[in-house]
MIMAR-774050 format. One record per residue: residue in three letters; y, z, x of N, C-alpha, C, O in turn. Coordinates in pm, whole numbers, plus 32768, in hexadecimal, padded with zeros to 4 digits. Layout:
ALAYZXYZXYZXYZX/...
***
This chain:
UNK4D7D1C8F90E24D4B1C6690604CB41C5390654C761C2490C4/UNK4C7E1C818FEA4BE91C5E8FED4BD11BE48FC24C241BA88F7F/UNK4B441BA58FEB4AF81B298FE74B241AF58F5B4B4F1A828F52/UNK4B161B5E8EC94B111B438E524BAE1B088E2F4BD01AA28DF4/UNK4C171B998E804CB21B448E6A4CCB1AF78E8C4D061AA48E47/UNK4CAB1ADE8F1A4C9F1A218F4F4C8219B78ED94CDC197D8E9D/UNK4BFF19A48EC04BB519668E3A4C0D194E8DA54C0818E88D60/UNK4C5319B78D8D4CBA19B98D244D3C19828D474D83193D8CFC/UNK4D5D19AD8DD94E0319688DB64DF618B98DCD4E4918648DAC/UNK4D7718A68E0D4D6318028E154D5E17D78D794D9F177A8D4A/UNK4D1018218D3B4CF017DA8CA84D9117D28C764DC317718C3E/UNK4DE5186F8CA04E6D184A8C664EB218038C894EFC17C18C41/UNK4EAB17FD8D0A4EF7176A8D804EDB16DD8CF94F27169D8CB1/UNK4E5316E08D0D4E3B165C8CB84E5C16478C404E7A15D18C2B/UNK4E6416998BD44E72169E8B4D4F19168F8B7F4F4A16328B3E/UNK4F7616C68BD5501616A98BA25017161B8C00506F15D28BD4/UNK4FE215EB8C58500F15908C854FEE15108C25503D14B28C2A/UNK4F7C15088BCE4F6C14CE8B4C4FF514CE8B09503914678B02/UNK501D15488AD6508915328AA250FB15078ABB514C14D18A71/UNK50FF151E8B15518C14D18B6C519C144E8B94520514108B9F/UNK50F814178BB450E913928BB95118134B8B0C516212EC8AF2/UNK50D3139E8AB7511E13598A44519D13628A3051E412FE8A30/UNK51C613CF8A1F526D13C08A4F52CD134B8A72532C13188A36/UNK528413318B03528512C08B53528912398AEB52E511E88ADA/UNK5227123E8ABE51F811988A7F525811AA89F8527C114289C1/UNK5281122989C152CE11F3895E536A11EB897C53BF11CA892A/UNK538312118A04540411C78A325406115F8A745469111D8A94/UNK538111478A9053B310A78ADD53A3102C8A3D53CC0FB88A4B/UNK5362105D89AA53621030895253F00FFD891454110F8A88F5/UNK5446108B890A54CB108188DB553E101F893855970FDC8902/UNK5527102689D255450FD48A1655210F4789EE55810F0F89B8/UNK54A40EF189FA54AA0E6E89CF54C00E66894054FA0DFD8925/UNK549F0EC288BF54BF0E7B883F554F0E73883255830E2C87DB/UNK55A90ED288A0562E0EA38893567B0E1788AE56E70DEE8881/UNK560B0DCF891C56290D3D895D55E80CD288F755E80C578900/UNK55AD0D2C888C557D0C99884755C00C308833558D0BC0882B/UNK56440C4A8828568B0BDB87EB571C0BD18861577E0B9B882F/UNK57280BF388CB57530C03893157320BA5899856F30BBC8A00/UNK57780B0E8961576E0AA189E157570AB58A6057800B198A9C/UNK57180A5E8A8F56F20A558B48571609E98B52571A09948AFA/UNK573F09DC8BE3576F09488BF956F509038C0B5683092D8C20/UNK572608868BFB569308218BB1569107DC8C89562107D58CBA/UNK56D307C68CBB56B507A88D4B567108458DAD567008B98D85/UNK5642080F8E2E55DF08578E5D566808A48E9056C1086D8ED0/UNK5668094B8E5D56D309A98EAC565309EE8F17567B0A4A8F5E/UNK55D109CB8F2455790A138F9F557709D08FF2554C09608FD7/UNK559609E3905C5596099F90F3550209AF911554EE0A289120/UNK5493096C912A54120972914153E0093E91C05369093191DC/UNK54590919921F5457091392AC5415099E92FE54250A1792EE/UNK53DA0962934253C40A0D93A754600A03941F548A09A0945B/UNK547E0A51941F55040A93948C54C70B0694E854AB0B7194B1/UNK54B80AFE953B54980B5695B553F00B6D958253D00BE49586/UNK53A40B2C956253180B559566531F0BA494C852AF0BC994A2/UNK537E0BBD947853880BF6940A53A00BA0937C53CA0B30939A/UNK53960BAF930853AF0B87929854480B9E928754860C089290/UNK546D0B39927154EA0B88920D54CC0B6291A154810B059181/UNK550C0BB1915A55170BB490B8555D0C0C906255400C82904D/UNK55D30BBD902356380C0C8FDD560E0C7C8F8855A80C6C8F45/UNK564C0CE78F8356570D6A8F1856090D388EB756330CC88E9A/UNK55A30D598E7455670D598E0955110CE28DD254D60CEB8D67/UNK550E0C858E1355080BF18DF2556B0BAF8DDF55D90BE78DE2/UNK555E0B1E8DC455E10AC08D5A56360B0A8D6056050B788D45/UNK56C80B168D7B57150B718D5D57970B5F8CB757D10AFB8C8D/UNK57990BD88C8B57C60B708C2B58640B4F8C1558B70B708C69/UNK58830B0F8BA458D00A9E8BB0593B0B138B7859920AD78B37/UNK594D0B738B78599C0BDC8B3F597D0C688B9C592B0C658BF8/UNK59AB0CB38B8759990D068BE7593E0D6C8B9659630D8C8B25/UNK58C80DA38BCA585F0DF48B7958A20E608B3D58FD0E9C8B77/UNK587A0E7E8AC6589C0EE88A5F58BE0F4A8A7A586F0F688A21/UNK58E90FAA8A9F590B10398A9F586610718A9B581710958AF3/UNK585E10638A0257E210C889F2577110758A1C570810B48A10/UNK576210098A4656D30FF58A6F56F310058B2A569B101D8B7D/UNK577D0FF28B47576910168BD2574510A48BFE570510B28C66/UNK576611028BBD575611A48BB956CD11A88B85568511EE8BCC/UNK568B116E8B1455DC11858B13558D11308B77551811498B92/UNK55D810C28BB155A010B98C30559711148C935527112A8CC1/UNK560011548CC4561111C58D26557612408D015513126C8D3C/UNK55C5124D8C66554712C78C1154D9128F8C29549712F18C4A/UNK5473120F8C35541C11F68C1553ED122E8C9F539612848CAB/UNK543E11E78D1A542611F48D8053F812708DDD539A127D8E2B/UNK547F12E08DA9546213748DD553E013A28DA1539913BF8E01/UNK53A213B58D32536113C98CE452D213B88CFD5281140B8CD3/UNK52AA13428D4A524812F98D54522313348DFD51B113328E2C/UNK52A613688E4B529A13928EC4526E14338E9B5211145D8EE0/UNK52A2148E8E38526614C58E4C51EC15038E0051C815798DF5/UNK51B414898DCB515314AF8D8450E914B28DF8508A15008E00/UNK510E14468E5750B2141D8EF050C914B68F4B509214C38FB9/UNK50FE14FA8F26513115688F7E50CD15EB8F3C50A016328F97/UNK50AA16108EC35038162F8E914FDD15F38E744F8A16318E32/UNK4FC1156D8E924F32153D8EA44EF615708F174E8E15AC8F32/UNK4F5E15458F574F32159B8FF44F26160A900A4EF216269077/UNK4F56168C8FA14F2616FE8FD14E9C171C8F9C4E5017728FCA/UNK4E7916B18F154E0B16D58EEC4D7B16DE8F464D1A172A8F43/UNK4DA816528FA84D42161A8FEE4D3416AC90654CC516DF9073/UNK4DA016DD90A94D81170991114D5717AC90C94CFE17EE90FF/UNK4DA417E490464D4F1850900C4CC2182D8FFB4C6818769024/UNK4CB217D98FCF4C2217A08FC14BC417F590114B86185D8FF9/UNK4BD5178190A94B7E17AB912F4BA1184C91554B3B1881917E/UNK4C05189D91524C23191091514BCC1982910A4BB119F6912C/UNK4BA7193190944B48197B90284A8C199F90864A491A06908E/UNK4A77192090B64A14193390FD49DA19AA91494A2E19F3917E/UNK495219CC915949641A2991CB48CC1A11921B48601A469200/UNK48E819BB9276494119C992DA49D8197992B349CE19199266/UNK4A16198A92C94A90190992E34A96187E92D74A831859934B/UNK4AA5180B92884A57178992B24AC41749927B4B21177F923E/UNK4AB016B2929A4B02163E92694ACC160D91F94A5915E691E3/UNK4B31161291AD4B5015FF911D4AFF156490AD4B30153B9044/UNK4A62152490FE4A4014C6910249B514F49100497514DE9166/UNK4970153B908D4909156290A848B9151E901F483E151C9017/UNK48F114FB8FDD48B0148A8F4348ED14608F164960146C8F40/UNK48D914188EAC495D13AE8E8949D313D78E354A3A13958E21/UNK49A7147E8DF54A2414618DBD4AA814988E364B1D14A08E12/UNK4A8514B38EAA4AD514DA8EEF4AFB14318F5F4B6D14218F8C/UNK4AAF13EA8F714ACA13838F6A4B1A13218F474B3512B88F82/UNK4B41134E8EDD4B6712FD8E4F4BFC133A8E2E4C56130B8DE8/UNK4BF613BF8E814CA013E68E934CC113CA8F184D3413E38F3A/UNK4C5F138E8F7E4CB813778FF64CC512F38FBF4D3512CF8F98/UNK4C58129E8FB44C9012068F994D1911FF8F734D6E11D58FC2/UNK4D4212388ECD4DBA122E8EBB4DF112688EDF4E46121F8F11/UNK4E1112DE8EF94E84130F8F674EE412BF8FDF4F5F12C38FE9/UNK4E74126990454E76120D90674EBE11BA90504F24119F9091/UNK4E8211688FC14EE110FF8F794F6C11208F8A4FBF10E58FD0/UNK4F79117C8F47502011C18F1B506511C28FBE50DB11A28FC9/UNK501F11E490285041120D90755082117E90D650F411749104/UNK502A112F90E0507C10C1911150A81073909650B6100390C7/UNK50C81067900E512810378FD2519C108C900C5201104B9028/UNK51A0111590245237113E902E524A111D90A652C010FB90B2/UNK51FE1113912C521B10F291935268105591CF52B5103C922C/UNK52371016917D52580F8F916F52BC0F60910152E50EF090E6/UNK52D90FEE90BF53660FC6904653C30F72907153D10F089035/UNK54100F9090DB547C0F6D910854780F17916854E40EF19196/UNK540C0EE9919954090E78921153EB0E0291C7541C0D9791ED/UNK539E0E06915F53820D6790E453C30D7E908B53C80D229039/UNK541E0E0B906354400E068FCF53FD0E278F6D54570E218F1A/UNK53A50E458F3553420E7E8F1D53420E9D8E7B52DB0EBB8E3E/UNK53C20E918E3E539E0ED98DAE53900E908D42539D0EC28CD2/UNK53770E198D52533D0DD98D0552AC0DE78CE252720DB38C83/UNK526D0E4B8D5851D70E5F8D7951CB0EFA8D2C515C0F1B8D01/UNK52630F728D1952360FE28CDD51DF0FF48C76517B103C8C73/UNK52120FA48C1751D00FCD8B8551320FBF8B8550ED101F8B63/UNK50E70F1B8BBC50800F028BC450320F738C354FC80FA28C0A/UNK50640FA78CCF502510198D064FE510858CB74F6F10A08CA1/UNK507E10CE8C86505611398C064FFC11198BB74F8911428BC8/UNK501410E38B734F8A10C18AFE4F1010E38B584ED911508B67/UNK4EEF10628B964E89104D8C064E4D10FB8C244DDC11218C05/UNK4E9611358C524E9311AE8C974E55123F8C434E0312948C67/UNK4EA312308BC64EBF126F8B664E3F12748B1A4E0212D38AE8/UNK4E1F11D78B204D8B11CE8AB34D2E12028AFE4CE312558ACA/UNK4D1C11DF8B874CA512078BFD4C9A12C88BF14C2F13058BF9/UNK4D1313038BE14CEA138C8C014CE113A18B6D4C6F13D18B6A/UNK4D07139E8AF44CA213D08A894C0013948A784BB013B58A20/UNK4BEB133A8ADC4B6712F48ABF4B4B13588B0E4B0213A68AD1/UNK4B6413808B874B0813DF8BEF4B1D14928BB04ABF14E08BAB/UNK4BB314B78B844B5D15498B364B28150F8AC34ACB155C8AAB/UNK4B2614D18A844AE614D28A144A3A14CB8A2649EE152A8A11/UNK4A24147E8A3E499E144B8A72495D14438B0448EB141D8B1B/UNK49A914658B4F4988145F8BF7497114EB8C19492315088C73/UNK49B4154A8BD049E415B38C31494815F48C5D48E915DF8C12/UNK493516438CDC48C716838CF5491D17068D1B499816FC8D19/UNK48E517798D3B490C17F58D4B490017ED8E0E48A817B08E4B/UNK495318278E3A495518538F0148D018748F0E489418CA8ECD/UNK489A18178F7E481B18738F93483A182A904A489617DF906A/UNK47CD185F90A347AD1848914747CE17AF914647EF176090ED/UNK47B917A691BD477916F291B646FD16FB91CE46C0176091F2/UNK46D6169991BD463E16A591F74647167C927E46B3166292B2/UNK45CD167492C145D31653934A45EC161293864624162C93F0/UNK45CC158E935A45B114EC9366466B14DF934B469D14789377/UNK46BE1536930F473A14FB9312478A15499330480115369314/UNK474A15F193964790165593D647A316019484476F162794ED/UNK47F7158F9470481F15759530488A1532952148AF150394B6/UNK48D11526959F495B14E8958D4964148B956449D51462954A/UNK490B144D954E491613749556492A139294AF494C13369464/UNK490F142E9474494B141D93DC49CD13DF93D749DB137E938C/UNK4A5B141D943A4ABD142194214AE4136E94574B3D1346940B/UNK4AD01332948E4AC512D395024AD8128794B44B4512559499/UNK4A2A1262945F4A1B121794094A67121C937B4A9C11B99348/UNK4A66127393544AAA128292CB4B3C124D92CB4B6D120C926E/UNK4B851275934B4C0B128F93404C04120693394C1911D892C9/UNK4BDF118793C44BC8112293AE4BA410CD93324BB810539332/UNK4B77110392DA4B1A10D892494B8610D491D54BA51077918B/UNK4BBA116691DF4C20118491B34C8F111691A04CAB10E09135/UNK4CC8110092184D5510BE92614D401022922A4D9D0FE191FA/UNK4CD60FFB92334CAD0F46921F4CC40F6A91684D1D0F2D912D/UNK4C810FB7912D4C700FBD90B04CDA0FA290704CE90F459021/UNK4D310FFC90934DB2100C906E4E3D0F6390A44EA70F33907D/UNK4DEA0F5390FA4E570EF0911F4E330E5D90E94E870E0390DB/UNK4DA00E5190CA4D5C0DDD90784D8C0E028FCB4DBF0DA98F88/UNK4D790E6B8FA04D860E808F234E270E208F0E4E3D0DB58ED5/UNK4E8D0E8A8F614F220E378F2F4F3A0DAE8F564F9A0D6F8F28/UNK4ED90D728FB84EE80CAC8FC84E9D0CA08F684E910C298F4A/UNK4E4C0CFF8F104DE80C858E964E680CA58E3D4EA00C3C8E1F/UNK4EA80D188E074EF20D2B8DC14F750C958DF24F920C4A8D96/UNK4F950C898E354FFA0C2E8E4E4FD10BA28E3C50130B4F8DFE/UNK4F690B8E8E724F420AEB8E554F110AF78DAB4E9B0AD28DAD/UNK4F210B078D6A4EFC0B2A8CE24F850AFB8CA44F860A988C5A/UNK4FEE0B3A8CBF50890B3E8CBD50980AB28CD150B50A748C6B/UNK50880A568D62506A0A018D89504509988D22509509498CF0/UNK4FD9099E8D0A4FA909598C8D4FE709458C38500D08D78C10/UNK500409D88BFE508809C08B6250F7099B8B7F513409598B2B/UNK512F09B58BF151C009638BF4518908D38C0C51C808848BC6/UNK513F08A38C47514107EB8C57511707C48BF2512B074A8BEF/UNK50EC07E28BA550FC07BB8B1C516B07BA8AB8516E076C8A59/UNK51DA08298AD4523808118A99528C08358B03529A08A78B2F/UNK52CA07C08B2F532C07BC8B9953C907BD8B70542A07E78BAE/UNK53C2078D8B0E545C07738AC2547207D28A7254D107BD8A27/UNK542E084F8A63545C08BC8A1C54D108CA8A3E54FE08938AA2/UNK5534093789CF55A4093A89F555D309D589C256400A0E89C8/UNK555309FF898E55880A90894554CC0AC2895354640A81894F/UNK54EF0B63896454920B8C895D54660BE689DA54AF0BFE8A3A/UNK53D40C1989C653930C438A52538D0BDE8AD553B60BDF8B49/UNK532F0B708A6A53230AF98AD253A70AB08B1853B70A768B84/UNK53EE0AC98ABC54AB0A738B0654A30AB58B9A54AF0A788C04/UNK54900B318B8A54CF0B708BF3544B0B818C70546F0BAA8CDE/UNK53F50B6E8C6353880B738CC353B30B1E8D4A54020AC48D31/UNK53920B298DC253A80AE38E15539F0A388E2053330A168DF0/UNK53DE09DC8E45539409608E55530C09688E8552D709BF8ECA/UNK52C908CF8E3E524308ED8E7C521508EF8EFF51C209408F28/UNK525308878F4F525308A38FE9525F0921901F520D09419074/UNK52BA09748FFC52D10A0B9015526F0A368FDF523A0A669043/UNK520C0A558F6A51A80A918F5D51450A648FAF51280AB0900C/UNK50FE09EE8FA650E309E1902050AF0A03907050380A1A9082/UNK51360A0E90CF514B0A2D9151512B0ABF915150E40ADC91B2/UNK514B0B3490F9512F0BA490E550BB0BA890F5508C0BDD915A/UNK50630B6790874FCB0B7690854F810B6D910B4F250BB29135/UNK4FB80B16913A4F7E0AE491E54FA10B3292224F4A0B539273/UNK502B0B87922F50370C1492764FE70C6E925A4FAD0C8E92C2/UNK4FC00CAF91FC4F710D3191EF4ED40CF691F74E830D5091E1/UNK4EA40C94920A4E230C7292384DE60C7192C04D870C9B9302/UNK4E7B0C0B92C44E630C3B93484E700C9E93B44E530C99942C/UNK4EB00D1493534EA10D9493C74DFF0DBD936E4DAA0DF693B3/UNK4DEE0DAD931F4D750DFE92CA4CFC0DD793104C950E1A930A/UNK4D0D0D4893664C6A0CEC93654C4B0D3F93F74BD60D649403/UNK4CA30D6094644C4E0DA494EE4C370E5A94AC4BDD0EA594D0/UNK4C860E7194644C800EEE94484BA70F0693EE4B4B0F569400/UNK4BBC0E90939A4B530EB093604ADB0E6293C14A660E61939B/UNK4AFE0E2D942F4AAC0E08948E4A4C0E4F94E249D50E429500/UNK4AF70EDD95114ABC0F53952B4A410F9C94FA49DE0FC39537/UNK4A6F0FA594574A1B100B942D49960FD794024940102893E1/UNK497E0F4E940048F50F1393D848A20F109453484B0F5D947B/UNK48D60E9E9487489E0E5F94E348820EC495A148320EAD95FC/UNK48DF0F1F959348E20F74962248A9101495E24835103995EF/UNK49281072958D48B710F2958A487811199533483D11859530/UNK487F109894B0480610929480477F109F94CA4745110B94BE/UNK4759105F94FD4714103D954746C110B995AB464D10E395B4/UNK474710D895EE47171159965446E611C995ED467611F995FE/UNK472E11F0958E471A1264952746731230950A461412779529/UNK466911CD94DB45FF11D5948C455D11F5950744FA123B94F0/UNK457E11A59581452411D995DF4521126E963244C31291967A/UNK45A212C296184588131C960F4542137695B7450013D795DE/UNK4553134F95324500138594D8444A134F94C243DF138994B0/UNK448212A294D343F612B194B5437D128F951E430612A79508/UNK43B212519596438D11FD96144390117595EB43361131961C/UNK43E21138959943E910C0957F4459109A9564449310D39507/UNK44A0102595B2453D100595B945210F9F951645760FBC94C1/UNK44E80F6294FC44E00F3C947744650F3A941644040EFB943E/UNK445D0F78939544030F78936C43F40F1E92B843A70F35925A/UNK44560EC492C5443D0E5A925044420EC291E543ED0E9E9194/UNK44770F2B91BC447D0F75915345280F2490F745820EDC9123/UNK450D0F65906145600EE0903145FF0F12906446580EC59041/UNK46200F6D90A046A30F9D909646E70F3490F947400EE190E7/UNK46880F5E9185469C0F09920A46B50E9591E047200E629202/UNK46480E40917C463E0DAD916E46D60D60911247190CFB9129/UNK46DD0DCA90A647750D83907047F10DBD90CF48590D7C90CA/UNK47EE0E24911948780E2D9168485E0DB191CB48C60D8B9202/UNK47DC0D6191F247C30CF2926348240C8F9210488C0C54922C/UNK47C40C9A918B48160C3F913748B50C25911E48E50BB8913C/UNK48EE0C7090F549800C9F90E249D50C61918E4A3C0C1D9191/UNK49980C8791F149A00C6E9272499A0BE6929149F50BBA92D8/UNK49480B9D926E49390B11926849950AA9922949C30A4C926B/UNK49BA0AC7916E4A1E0AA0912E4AA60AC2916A4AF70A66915F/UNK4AE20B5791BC4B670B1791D84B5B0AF6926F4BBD0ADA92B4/UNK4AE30AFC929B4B000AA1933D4B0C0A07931E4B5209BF9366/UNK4ABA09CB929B4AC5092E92654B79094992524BBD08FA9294/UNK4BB7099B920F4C3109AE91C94C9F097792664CEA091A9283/UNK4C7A09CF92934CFE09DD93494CD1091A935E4D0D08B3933E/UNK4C5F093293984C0608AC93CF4C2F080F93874C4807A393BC/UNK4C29084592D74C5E07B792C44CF707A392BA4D17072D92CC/UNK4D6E0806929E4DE8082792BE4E1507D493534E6407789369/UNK4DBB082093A94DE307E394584DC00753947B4DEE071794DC/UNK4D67072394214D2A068994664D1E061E93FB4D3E05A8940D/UNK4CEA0657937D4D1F05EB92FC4D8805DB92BF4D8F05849269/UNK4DFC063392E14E92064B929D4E68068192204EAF065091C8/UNK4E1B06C991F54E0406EF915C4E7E073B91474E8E078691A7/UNK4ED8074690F54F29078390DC4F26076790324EED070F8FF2/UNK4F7B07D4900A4F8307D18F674F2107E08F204ECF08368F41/UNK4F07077D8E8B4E9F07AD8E4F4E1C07C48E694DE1080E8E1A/UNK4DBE077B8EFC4D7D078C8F294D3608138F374CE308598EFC/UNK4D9D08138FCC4DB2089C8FF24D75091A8F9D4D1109628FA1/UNK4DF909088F434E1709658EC34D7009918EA44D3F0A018EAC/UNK4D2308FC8E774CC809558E3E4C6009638E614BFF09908E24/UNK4C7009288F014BFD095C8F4D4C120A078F734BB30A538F8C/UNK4CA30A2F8F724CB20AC98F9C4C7C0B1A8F1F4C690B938F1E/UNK4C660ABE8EB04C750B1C8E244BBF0B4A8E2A4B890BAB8DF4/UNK4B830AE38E7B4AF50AF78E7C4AA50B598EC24A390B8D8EA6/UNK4B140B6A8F4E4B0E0BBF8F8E4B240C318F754ADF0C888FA9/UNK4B8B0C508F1E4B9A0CE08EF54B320D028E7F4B1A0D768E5E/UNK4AFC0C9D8E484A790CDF8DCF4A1E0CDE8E0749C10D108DC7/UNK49EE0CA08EB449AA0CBF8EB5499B0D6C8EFA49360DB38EF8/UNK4A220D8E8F334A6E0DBE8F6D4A030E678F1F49B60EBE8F49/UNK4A450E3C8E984A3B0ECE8E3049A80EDB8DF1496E0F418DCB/UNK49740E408DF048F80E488DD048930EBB8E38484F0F198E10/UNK48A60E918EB848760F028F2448A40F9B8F1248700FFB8F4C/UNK490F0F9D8EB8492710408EE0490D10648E5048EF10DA8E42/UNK491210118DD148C8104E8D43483E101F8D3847D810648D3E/UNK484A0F9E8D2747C90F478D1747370F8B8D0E46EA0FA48CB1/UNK47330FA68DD846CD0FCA8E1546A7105B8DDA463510758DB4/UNK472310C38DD74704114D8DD346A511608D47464F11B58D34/UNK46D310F28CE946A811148C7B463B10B18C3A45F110D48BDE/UNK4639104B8C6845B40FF88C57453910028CBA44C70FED8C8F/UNK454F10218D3B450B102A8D8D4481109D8D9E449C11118DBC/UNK4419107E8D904399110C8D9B436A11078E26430811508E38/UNK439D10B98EA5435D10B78F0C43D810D28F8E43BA10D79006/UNK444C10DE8F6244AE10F98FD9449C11829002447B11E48FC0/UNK44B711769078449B122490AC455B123D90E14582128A9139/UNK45AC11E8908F463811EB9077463412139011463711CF8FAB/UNK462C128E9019463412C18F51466F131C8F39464713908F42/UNK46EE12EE8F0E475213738EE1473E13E08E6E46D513E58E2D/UNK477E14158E61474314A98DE0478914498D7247F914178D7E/UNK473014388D01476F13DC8C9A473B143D8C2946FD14A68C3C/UNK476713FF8B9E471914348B55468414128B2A463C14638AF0/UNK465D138D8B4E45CD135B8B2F459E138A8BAA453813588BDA/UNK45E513F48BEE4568142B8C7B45A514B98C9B45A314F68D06/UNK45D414D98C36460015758C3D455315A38C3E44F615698C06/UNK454F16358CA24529165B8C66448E162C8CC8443916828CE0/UNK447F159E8CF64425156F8D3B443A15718DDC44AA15638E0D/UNK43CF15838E2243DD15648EB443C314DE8EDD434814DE8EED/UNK43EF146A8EF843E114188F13436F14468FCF4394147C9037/UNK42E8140C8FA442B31403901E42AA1396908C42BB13249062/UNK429213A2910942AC1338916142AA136591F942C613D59224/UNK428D1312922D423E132492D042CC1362933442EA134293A7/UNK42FF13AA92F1436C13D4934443581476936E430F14A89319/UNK438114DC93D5436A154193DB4361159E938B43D615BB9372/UNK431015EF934642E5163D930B42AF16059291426E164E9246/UNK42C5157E92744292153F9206433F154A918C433315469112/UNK43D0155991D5443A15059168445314B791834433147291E3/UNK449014AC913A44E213F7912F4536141291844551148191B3/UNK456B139A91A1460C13C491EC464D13329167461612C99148/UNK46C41369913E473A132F910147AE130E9145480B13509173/UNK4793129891404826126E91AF485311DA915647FB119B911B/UNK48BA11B9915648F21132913848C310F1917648CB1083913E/UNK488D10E591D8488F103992044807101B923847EC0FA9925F/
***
């Protein structure tokens, strides 16, 4: 296949996996408006004990006080398949993507390609983690989530295949990103959960509804504190270690106070306070909750914020307020290098 058919079947990869993601969201829709009025038992049916180093936590949340519907258990199933394989052409988009290239490259060369690994990602450990937390109380809100991010990136993100530039033609691309990637995705679904968190402790005695059926709050939780804490060494990696090396390969300087570096320091700081006060102040619950919620804005602030307010990062992805521009900077040959972190 040529460079150009590469380039096209990604755009088509992306345009049906859009659709399928909606698909997705309007069966996991028909699924809960069927429970609206579909009691949950009003006592805790989530076991929020850890058992072997693991969560348990019953089928779906709360379980309910009747046995689930026919048709919302089958648009559960639908929502579920659906959403897997919309992740199954996200993913071909990404790797047609880099295929399109020539030379050959990884699929992380500006943001709007960025912006399909991020979520890809997402999707990717929601399904991975479906069945070990239970997970589908989390479908509908992913999709959306997911759904809105890739019409924001073709709509307004997209840039056309071109080289990399220099400054971001070396391995520590893949190193770092994948790393960048992996935290992104695993912080995004603990902010998404402590959020959940929030709205259920506020209404704890629900008894019908989305919220009936959401996990106890201890079980959310405890969730939230799981995916952070695999997210906080992962994004440790990619800041603090080949951040670092990348950038003195490019520029001879392991840090150069540019704003990208400074809010991923940032972001880095808020959930090491997050683990830190968890392990030694007992912060648990609403605390917690919205100290993680700070972390993840500041989380996104670094990966939108900067690209698009920023006139001095030499982290500068292909946007539309810089289509079109070379971002200059003391790096080899005079590009930028664009990296997350």
């Amino acid at each position: 296949m040529s460079d150009a058919a590469w380039e096209t079947l990604s755009n088509q990869a992306v345009a049906v996996a859009g659709v399928v993601y909606f698909l997705a969201l309007l069966a996991y829709v028909v699924e809960w408006s069927g429970l609206r009025r579909v009691p949950a038992v009003s006592e805790s049916a989530v076991a929020g004990a850890s058992v072997g180093g693991s969560v348990a936590v019953a089928t779906g949340g709360p379980a309910p006080a009747t046995p689930l519907p026919q048709r919302s258990a089958m648009f559960e199933r639908l929502g579920l398949l659906l959403t897997a394989i919309a992740c199954g052409f996200h993913g071909v988009a990404l790797l047609a993507r880099g295929l399109a290239a020539d030379p050959n490259r990884v699929p992380w060369g500006n943001m709007y390609e960025f912006t399909l690994a991020g979520t890809f990602f997402v999707t990717l450990i929601f399904l991975v983690l479906y069945r070990r937390f239970q997970l589908s109380w989390l479908g509908p809100i992913v999709v959306s989530f997911v759904l809105a991010l890739l019409m924001v990136a073709v709509l307004w993100l997209y840039d056309p295949v071109a080289p990399l530039t220099e400054a971001l033609n070396s391995p520590w691309l893949v190193i770092h990103v994948v790393s960048a990637v992996l935290a992104t995705g695993a912080f995004t679904l603990g902010g998404f959960t402590s959020v959940l968190y929030l709205v259920k402790d506020r209404r704890p005695d629900a008894t019908t509804g989305y919220v009936a059926r959401l996990p106890q709050p201890a079980t959310l939780d405890q969730i939230s504190y799981r995916l952070h804490a695999f997210g906080f060494p992962v994004w440790t990696f990619a800041v603090l270690i080949t951040g670092p090396i990348w950038a003195h390969q490019a520029w001879s300087s392991y840090w150069n106070w540019d704003p990208k570096e400074v809010w991923a320091f940032i972001t880095w700081v808020v959930y090491a306070a997050y683990l830190h006060a968890r392990a030694t102040a007992g912060w648990k619950g609403r605390k917690a909750a919205w100290l993680a919620l700070v972390g993840v804005a500041t989380l996104w602030f670094n990966f939108i914020g900067v690209n698009y307010f920023s006139t001095t990062s030499q982290h500068s992805y292909a946007a539309p307020a810089v289509v079109g521009r070379v971002a200059l900077s003391d790096s080899p040959g005079g590009e930028s290098l664009t990296s997350q972190g």
